[in-house]
C-alpha positions as CSV (number, residue, x, y, z in Angstrom):
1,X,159.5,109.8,95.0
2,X,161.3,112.1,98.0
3,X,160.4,109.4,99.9
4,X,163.1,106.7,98.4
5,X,165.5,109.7,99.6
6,X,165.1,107.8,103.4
7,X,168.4,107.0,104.8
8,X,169.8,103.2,103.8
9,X,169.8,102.6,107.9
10,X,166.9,103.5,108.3
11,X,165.5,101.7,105.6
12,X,167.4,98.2,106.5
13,X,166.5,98.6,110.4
14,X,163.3,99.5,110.0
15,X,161.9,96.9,107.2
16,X,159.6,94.2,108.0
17,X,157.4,91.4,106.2
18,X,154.5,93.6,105.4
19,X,151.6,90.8,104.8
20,X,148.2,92.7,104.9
21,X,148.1,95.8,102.6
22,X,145.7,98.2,101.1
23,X,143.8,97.2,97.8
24,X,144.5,100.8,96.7
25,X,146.3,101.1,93.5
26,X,149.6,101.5,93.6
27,X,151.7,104.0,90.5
28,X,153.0,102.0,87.4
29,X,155.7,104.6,87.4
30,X,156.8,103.5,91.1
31,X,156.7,100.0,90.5
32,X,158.9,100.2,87.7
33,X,161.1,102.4,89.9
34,X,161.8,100.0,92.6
35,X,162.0,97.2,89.7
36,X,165.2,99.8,88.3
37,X,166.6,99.8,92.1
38,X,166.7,96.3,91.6
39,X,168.4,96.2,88.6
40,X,171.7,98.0,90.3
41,X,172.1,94.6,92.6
42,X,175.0,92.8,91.3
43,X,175.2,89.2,89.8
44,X,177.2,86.4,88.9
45,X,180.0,87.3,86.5
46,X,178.1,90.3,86.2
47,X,175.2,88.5,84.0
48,X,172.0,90.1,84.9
49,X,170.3,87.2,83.8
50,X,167.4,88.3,85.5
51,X,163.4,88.8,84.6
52,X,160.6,90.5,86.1
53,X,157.1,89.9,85.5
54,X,154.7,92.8,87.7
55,X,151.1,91.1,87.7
56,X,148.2,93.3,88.0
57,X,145.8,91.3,86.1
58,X,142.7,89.6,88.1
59,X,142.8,86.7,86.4
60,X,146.6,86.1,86.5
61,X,146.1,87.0,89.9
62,X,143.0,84.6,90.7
63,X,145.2,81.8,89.0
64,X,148.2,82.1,90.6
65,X,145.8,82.6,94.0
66,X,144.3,79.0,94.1
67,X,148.2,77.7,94.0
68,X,149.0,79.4,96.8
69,X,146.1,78.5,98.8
70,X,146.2,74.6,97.5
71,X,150.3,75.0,98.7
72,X,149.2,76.8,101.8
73,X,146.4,74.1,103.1
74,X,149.3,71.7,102.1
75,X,151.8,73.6,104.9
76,X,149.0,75.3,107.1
77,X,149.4,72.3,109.9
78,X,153.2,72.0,109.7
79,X,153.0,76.1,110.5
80,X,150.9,75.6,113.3
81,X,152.1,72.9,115.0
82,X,155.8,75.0,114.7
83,X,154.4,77.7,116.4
84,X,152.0,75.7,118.9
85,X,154.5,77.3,121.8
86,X,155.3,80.6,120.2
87,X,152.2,83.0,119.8
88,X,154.7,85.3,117.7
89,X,155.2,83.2,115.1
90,X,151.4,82.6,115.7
91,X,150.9,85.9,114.6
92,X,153.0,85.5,111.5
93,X,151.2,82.9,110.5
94,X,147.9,84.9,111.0
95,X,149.0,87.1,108.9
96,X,150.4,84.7,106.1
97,X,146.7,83.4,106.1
98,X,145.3,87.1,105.7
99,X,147.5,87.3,103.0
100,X,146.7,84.0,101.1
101,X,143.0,84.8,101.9
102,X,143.0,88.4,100.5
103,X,145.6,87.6,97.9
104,X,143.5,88.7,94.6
105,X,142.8,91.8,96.2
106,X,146.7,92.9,96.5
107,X,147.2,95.2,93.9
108,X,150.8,94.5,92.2
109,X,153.0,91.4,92.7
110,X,156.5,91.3,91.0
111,X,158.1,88.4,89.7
112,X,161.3,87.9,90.0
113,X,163.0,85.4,87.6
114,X,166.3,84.1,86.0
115,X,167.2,83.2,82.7
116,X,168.3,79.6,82.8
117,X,166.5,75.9,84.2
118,X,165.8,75.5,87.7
119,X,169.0,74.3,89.5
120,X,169.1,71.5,91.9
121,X,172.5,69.8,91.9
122,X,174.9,70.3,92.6
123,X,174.1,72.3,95.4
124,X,176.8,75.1,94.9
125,X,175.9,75.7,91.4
126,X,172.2,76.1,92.7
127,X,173.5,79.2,95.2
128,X,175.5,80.4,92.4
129,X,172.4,81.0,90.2
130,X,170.3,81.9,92.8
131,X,172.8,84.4,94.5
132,X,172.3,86.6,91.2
133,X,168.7,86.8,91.8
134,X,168.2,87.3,95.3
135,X,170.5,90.5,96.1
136,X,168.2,92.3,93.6
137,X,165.3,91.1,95.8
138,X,166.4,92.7,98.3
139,X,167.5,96.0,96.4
140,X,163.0,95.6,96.0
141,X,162.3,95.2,99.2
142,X,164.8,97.7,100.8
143,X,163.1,100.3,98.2
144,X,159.6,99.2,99.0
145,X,160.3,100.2,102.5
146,X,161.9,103.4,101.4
147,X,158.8,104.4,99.2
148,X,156.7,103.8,102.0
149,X,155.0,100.6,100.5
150,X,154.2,97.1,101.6
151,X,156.2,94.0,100.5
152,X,157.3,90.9,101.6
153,X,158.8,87.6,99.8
154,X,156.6,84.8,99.1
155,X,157.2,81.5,97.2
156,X,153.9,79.1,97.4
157,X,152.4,79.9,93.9
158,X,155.9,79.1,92.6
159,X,155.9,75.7,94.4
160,X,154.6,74.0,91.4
161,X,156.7,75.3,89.2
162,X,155.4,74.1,85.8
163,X,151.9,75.0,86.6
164,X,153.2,78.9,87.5
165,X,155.3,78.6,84.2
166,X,152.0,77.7,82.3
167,X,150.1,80.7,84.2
168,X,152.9,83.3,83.4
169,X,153.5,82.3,80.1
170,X,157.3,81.6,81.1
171,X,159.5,80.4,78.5
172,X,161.6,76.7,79.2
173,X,164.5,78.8,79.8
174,X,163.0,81.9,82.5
175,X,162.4,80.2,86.0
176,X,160.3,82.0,88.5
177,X,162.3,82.7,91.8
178,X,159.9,84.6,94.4
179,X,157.3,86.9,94.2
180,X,157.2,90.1,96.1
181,X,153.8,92.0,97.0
182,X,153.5,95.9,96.8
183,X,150.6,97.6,98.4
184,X,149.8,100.2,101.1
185,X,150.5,99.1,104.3
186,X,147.3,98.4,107.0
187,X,149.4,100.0,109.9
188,X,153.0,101.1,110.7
189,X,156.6,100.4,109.7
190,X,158.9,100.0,113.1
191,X,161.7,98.6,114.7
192,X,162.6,94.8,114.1
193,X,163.5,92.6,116.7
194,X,166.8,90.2,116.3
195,X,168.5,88.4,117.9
196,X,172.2,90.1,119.1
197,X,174.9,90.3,116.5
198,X,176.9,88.3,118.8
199,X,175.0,85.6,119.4
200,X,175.2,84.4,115.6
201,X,178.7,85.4,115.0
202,X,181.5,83.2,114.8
203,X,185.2,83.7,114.4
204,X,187.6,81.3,112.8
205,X,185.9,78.3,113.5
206,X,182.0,77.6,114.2
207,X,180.9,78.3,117.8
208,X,184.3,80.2,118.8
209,X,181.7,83.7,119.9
210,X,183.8,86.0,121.4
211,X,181.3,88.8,120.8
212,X,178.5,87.1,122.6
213,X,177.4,89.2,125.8
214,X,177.6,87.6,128.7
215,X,175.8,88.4,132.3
């Protein structure tokens, strides 16, 4: 556990979508740790109307497997022809396939749900709900990188929603948000690269940048 002691900067400029990882085990007692990192996100109104399903069964895990492959031969050309220019984002999607090809074999995914329907309109009550779930995702993902693990976000088993209801056992009123992947990394953590703070920054009004660099 020393190793969630890692500085929050470090942490947050260090942390990566981690696709391929180990099939080694990983601790009950950790998972359940990051899970409690989680929890200390905050929410709407302060409602922490939020679930969490960890799946470690194989057959869950086979089930919810063949809906993300059937979702990811759905989006596989749409990816590629995106990236047809860009042999970064080629990579990514190499290792998106990896992922949904060695998906079973990942040893712990985490669910992460609200309590409520699924919200489409309007569209600001859909961020509302949503913006109580996904802060704690992130608490997840930041601790992941802390622990030393493997995780990224993934939502393509969840695309058909009533079919990963049925395979959860969800009730009506719990809707499956994301799923995050833990496992040991295959390689290193390391530095991200972005694009400059002032290139994305407005001020006042959209496309004023006085903090983008110039020369």
């Amino acid at each position: 556990m020393s190793a969630l002691e890692m500085p929050l900067v470090d942490a947050m400029t260090t942390q990566r979508a981690v696709r391929r990882v180990k099939p080694d085990p990983v601790d009950d007692a950790l998972v359940l740790r990051l899970i409690e990192l989680a929890l200390k996100a905050p929410s709407q109104q302060n409602s922490q109307g939020w679930e969490f399903l960890v799946v470690k069964d194989a057959a869950v895990k086979a089930r919810l497997g063949r809906q993300n492959r059937r979702m990811w031969r759905l989006y596989r050309r749409v990816a590629a022809w995106k990236a047809r220019n860009d042999p970064k984002a080629q990579r990514l999607n190499a290792a998106v396939e990896w992922a949904v090809d060695h998906f079973e074999a990942i040893p712990v995914y985490v669910v992460a749900c609200i309590r409520g329907p699924r919200v489409y309109f309007p569209p600001i009550l859909a961020a509302s709900a949503y913006g109580s779930i996904f802060p704690s995702i992130q608490n997840l993902l930041l601790a992941a990188r802390a622990a030393g693990l493997g995780a990224n976000l993934v939502t393509m088993p969840l695309w058909n929603n009533f079919a990963a209801r049925r395979i959860l056992g969800l009730p009506w009123n719990v809707t499956p948000v994301a799923m995050v992947p833990l496992g040991w990394p295959i390689g290193r953590y390391g530095p991200t690269t972005r694009r400059p703070v002032g290139d994305v920054v407005s001020l006042d009004r959209f496309g004023n940048r006085p903090w983008k660099a110039t020369g």
